[in-house]
C-alpha positions as CSV (number, residue, x, y, z in Angstrom):
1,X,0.0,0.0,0.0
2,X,1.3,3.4,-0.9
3,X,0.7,6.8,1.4
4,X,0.3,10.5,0.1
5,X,-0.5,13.1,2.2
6,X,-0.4,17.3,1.8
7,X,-0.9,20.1,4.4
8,X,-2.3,23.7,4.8
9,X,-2.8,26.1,7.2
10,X,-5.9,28.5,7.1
11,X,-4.7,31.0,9.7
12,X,-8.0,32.9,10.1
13,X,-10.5,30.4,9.5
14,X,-12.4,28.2,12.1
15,X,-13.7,24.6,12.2
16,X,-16.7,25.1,11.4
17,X,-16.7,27.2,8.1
18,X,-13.8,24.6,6.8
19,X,-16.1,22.1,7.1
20,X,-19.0,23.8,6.1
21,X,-17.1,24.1,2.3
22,X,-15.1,20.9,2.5
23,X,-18.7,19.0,3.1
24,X,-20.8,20.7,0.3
25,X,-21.0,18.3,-2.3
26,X,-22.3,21.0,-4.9
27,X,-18.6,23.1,-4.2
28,X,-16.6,20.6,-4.8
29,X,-15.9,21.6,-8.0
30,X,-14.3,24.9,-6.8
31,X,-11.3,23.2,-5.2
32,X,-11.2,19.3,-5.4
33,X,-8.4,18.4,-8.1
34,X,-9.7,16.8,-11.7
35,X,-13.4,17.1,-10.2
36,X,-15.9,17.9,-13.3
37,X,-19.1,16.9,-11.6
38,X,-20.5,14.9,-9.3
39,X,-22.7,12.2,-10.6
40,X,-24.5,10.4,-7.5
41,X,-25.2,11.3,-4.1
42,X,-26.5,9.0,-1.9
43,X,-27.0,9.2,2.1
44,X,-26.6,11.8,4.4
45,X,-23.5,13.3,4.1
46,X,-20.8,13.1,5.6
47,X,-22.5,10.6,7.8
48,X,-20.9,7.2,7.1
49,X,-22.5,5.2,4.7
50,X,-23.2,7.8,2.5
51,X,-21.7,7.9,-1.1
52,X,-20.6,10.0,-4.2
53,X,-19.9,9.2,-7.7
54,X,-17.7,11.9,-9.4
55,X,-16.6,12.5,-12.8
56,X,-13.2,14.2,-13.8
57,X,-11.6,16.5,-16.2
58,X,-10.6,14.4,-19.8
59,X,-7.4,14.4,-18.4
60,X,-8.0,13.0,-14.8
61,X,-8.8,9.7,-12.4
62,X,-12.4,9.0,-14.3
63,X,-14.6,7.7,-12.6
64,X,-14.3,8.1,-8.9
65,X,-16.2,6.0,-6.3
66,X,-16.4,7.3,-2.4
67,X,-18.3,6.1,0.6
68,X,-17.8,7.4,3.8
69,X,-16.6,4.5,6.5
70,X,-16.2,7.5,8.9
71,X,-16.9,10.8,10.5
72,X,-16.3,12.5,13.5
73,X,-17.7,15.9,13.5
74,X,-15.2,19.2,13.9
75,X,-12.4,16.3,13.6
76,X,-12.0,13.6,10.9
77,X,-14.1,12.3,7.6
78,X,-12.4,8.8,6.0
79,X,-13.7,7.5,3.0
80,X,-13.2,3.9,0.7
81,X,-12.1,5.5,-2.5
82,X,-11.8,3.8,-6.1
83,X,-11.6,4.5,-9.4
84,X,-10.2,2.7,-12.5
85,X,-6.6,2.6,-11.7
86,X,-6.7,2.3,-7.5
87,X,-8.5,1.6,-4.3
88,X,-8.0,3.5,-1.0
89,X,-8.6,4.5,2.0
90,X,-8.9,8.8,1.8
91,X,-9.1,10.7,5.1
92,X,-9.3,14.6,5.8
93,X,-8.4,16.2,9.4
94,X,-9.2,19.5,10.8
95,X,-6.8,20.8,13.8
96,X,-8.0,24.0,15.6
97,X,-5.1,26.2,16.5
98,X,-3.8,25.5,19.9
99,X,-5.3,28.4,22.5
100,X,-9.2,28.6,20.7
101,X,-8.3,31.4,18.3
102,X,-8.3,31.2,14.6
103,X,-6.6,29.2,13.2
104,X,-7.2,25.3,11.2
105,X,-4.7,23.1,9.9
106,X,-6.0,20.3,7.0
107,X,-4.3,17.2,6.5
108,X,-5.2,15.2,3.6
109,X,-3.9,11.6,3.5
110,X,-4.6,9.1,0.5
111,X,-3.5,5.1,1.6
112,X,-4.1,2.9,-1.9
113,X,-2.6,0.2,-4.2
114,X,-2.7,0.1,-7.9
115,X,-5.3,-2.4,-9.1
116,X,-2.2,-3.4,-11.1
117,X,-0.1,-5.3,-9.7
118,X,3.8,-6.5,-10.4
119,X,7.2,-4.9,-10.7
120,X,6.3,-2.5,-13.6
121,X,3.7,-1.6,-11.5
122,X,5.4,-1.1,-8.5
123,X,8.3,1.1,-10.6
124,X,4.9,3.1,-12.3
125,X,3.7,3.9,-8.5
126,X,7.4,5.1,-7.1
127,X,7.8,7.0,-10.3
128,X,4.7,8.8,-11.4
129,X,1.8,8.0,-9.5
130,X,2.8,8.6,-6.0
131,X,3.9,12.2,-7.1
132,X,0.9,12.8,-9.1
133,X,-1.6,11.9,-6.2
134,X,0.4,13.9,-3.8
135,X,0.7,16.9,-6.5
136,X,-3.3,16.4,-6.8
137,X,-3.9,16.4,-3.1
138,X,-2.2,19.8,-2.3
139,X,-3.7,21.4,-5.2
140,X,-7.2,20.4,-3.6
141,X,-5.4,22.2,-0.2
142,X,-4.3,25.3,-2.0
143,X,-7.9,25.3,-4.1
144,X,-9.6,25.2,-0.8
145,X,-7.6,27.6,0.7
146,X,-8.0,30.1,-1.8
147,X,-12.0,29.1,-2.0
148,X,-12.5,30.4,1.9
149,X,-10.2,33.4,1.1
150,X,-12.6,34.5,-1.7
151,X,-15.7,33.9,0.6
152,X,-16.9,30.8,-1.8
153,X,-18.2,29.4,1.1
């Protein structure tokens, strides 16, 4: 299994307005990497069980498949991830600044393996995919950043 992760810090935002953008399916677009549209939603998100079918750019991932396994409120969200090239295990954290003021850091970690398997495929991963997932997950951070910045949520 391979592991990807990116960082940001939102220095004047709070908990609650981060998630309020990061859980509205319909803004997703805005700031999640290679998203075009989203094609299913099903359940009460971000309650686990619930699930979402998203379509990317030309260039992108396809079809992607995610169902929430779980959530904890002002903390945590994991989802089962797939699309035509992997399966994963995705999960998004929210830290409040230390103290109560503003202040949220957002991790992003992506666990998966290729549904490929074999050396080539394990050269492929260390060479381009790994850095292209990461590259993809901090874009999403940045894209979000700049999405509370502008007041998109």
């Amino acid at each position: 299994m391979s592991r990807v992760s990116a960082r940001v810090e939102l220095p004047t935002a709070r908990i609650p307005q981060v998630e309020e953008l990061w859980y509205d399916r319909e803004r997703w677009p805005a700031f999640i990497e290679g998203l075009r549209s989203v094609v299913v939603r099903e359940g009460p998100y971000p309650e686990p069980g619930a699930r979402t079918v998203w379509e990317s750019v030309s260039t992108g991932r396809g079809r992607v498949e995610e169902e929430v396994v779980a959530y904890a409120p002002g903390a945590s969200q994991e989802l089962a991830v797939s699309d035509p090239q992997l399966t994963g295990r995705q999960c998004v954290r929210f830290e409040a600044r230390p103290g109560g003021g503003p202040g949220v850091r957002v991790t992003l970690e992506l666990d998966y393996r290729l549904r490929k398997r074999g050396p080539v495929a394990a050269v492929v991963d260390l060479v381009f995919v790994r850095r292209a997932q990461a590259a993809a997950l901090e874009r999403t951070l940045l894209r979000l950043r700049a999405a509370l910045k502008d007041g998109e949520w």
